[in-house]
C-alpha positions in Angstrom: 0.0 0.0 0.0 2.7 2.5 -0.7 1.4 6.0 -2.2 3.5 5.3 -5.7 1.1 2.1 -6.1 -2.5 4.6 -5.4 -2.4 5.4 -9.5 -1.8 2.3 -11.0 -4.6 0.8 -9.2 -6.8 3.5 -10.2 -5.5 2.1 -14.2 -6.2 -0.9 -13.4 -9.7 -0.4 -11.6 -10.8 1.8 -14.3 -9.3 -0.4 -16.9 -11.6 -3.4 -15.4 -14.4 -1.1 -14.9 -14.1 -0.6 -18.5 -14.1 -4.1 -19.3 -16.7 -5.8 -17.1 -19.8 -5.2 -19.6 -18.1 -7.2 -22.3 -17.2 -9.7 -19.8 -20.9 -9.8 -18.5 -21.9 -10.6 -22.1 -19.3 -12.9 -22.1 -19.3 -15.0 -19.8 -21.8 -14.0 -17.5 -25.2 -15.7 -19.5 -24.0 -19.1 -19.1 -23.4 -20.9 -15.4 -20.0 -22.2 -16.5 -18.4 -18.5 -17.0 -20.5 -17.1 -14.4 -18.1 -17.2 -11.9 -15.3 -15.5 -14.0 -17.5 -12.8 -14.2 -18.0 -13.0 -10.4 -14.3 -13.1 -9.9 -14.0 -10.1 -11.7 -16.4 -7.8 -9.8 -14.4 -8.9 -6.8 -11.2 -8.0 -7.7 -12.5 -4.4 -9.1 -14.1 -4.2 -5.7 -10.9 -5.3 -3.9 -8.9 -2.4 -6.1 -11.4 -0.2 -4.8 -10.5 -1.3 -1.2 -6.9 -0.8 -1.5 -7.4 2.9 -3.2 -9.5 3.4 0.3 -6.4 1.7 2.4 -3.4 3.5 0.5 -5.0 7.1 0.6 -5.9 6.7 4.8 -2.4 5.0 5.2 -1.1 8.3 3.4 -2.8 10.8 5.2 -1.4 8.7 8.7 2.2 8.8 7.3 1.6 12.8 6.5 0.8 13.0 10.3 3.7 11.1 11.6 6.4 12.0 9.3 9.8 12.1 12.0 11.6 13.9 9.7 13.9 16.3 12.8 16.3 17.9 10.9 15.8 21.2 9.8 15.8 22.4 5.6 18.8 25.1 5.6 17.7 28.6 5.5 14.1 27.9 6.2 13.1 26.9 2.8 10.6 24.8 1.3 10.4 21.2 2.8 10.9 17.9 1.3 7.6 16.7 2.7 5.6 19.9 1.6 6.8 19.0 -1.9 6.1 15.7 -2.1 2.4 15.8 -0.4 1.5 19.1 -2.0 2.4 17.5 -5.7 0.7 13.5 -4.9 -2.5 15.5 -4.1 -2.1 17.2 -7.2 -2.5 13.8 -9.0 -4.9 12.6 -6.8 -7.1 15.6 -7.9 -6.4 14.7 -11.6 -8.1 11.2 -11.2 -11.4 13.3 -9.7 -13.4 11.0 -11.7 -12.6 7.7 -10.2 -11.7 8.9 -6.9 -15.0 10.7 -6.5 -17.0 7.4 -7.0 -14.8 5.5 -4.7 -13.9 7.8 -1.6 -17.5 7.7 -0.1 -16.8 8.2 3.8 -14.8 11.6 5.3 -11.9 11.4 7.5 -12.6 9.0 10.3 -12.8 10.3 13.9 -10.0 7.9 14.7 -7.9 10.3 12.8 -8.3 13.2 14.3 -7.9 11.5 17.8 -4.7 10.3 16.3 -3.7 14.1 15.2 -4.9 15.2 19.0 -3.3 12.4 20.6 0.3 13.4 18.8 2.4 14.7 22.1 4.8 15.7 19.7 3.3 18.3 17.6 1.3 21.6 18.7 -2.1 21.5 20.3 -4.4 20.2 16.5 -6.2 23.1 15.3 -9.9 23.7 14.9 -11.6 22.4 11.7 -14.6 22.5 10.8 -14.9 20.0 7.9 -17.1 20.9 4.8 -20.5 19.9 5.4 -21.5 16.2 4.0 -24.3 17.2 1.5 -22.4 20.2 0.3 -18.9 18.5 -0.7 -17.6 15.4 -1.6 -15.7 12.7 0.7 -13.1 13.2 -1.5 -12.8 17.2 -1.0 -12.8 16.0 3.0 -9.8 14.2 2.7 -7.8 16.7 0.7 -8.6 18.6 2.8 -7.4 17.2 5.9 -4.4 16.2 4.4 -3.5 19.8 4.3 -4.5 20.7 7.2 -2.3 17.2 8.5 0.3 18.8 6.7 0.6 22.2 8.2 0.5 21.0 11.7 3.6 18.6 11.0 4.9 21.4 9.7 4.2 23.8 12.7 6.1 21.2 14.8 9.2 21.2 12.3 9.4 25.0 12.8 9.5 24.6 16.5 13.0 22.7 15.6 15.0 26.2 14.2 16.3 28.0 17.4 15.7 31.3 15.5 12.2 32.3 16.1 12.6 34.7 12.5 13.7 31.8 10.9 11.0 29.7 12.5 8.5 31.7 11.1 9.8 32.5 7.5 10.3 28.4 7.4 6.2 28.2 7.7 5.5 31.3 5.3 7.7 29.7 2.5 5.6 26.3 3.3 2.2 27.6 3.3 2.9 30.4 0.7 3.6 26.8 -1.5 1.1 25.0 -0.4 -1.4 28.0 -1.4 0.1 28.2 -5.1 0.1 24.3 -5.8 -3.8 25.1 -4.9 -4.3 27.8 -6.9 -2.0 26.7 -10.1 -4.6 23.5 -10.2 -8.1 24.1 -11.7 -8.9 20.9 -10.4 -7.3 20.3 -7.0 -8.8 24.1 -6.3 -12.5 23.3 -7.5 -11.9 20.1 -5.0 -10.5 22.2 -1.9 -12.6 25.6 -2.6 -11.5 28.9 -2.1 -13.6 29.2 1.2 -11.5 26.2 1.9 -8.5 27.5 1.1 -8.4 30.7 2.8 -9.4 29.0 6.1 -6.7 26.5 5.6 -4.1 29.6 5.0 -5.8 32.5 7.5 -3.5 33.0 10.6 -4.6 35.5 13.7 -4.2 39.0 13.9 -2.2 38.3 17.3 -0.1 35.4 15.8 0.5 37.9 12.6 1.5 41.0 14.7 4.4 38.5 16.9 5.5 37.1 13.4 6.2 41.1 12.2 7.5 41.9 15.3 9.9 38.9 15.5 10.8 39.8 11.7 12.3 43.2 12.2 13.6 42.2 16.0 16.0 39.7 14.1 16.6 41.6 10.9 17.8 44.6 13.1 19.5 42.7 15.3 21.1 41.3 12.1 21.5 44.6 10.5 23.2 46.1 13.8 26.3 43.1 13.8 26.6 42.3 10.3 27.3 46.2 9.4 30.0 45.9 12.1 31.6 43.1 10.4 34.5 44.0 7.6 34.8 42.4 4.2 37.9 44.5 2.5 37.3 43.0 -0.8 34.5 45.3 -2.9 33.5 42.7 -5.0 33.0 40.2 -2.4 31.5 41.9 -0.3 28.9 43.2 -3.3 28.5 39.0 -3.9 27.4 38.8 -0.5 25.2 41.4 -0.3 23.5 40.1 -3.7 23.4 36.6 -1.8 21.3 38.1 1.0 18.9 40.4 -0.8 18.1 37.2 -2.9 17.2 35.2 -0.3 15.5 38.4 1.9 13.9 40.4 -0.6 11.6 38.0 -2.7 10.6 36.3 0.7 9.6 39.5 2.7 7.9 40.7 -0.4 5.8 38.1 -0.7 4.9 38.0 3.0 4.4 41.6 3.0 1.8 41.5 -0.1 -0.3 38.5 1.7 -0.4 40.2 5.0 -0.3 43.6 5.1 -4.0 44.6 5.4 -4.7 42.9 8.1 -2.1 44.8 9.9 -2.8 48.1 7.7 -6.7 48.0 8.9 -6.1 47.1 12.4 -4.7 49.8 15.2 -1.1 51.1 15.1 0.3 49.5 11.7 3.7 51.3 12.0 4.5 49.5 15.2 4.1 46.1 13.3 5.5 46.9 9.2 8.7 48.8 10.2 10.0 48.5 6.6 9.3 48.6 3.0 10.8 45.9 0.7 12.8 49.0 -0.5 14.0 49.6 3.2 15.7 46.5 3.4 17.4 46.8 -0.2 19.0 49.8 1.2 19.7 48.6 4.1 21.4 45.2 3.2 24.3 47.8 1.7 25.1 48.8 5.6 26.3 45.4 5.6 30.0 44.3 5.4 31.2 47.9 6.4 33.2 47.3 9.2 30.9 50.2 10.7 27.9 50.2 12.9 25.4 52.3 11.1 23.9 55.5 11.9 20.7 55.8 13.2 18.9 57.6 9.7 19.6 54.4 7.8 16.9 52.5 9.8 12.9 52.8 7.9 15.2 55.5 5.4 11.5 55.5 3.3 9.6 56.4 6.7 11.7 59.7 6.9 
């Protein structure tokens, strides 16, 4: 029941789905082929079982993944990857799957998820209501949401709480395009769906900011001190930061901004522009602490 085996059963159940009226005409009219026709039903009925076994077993292994080491520089994980693009296929055979998956996520699973010591408390989800989704949209669903807890406990492995929380917006910021670049695993998930699965707290967004500039001035105030004679090295390294800084802030920044903007106080939360950082990133390497004005330089 590995995952790798889930689409060549669907082949194969399909392909004997395909077959079984000719085999009813067949062999079915006469009491000496009846039972190869009876054999067959069973065994497409038996496929349909072990679709059912591998996609549960997946969703388990999702949960439990042990994976303890953490992806250098907070980037995108392994497991985010690999679960993000197998429910991508899964929502290609739609078809199939949609006839076969007829039960939602069992309460044994969430218990399971609950009952994990290791991870953070599960959150709160509300699954779609039976008559208005299918079973199938259910379990994509909770595979996500599966998937962004584990993921919440390997952030709790970086010692940097910045690099803790730029390790989960680089996860969830994939997680949200491999929705959105898939007609059909988005019609499956929804967007209602999706923007539950993706909304964070005001509170929890407001530590995440001010955790962000703590570490990027902290950062800013030590690195600028530190000396690198060579110009063009020391213009390499700058590029090397900026490229790793820059796209990532300015994606967080577009997704969350206006829920800070509309709430009280914004300045105390977005010190900085993506431009502020550019500018900067060129204190660094100086040998220099810098002066005060080249903090928030667009904030005058």
């Amino acid at each position: 029941r590995s995952p790798e085996k889930l689409f060549k059963i669907i082949d194969l159940h399909d392909a004997l789905a395909d077959l079984l009226p000719d085999v009813s005409d067949i062999f079915a009219a006469s009491k000496a082929g009846e039972s190869i026709y009876v054999q067959t039903t069973e065994i497409r009925a038996r496929l349909a079982d072990a679709v059912r076994g591998i996609l549960s077993e997946f969703e388990n292994a999702v949960l439990c993944d042990p994976s303890k080491t953490p992806v250098p520089g907070g980037t995108i994980h392994p497991l985010t990857r690999y679960v993000m693009n197998y429910i991508v296929l899964i929502s290609d055979y739609k078809t199939t799957l949609s006839e076969l998956i007829v039960s939602r996520p069992s309460a044994s699973s969430r218990v399971r998820a609950e009952g994990n010591e290791l991870r953070p408390p599960f959150p709160d989800l509300d699954l779609p209501d039976p008559d208005s989704q299918l079973p199938l949209s259910a379990h994509l669903i909770w595979t996500i949401v599966v998937l962004e807890h584990n993921l919440e406990g390997k952030a709790s492995l970086y010692k940097d709480p910045a690099l803790s929380h730029l390790f989960l917006m680089n996860n969830v910021h994939y997680i949200v395009h491999k929705v959105k670049d898939s007609p059909e695993l988005r019609g499956l998930v929804g967007d209602v769906y999706l923007k539950r699965l993706t909304g964070i707290s005001k509170s929890a967004l407001r530590e995440r900011f001010k955790s962000f500039n703590a570490a990027f001035e902290e950062a800013h105030r030590v690195q600028s001190g530190w000396y690198v004679p060579d110009t063009q090295l020391k213009e390499e390294l700058r590029i090397s930061i900026a490229e790793k800084l820059l796209p990532a802030y300015r994606s967080f920044l577009g997704r969350f901004r206006h829920h800070i903007e509309n709430g009280r106080h914004p300045e105390l939360y977005i010190k900085y522009t993506v431009e502020d950082l550019e500018i900067s990133v060129t204190d660094f390497f100086e040998g220099s602490p810098p002066p005060p004005h080249n903090r928030r330089r667009s904030h005058g």
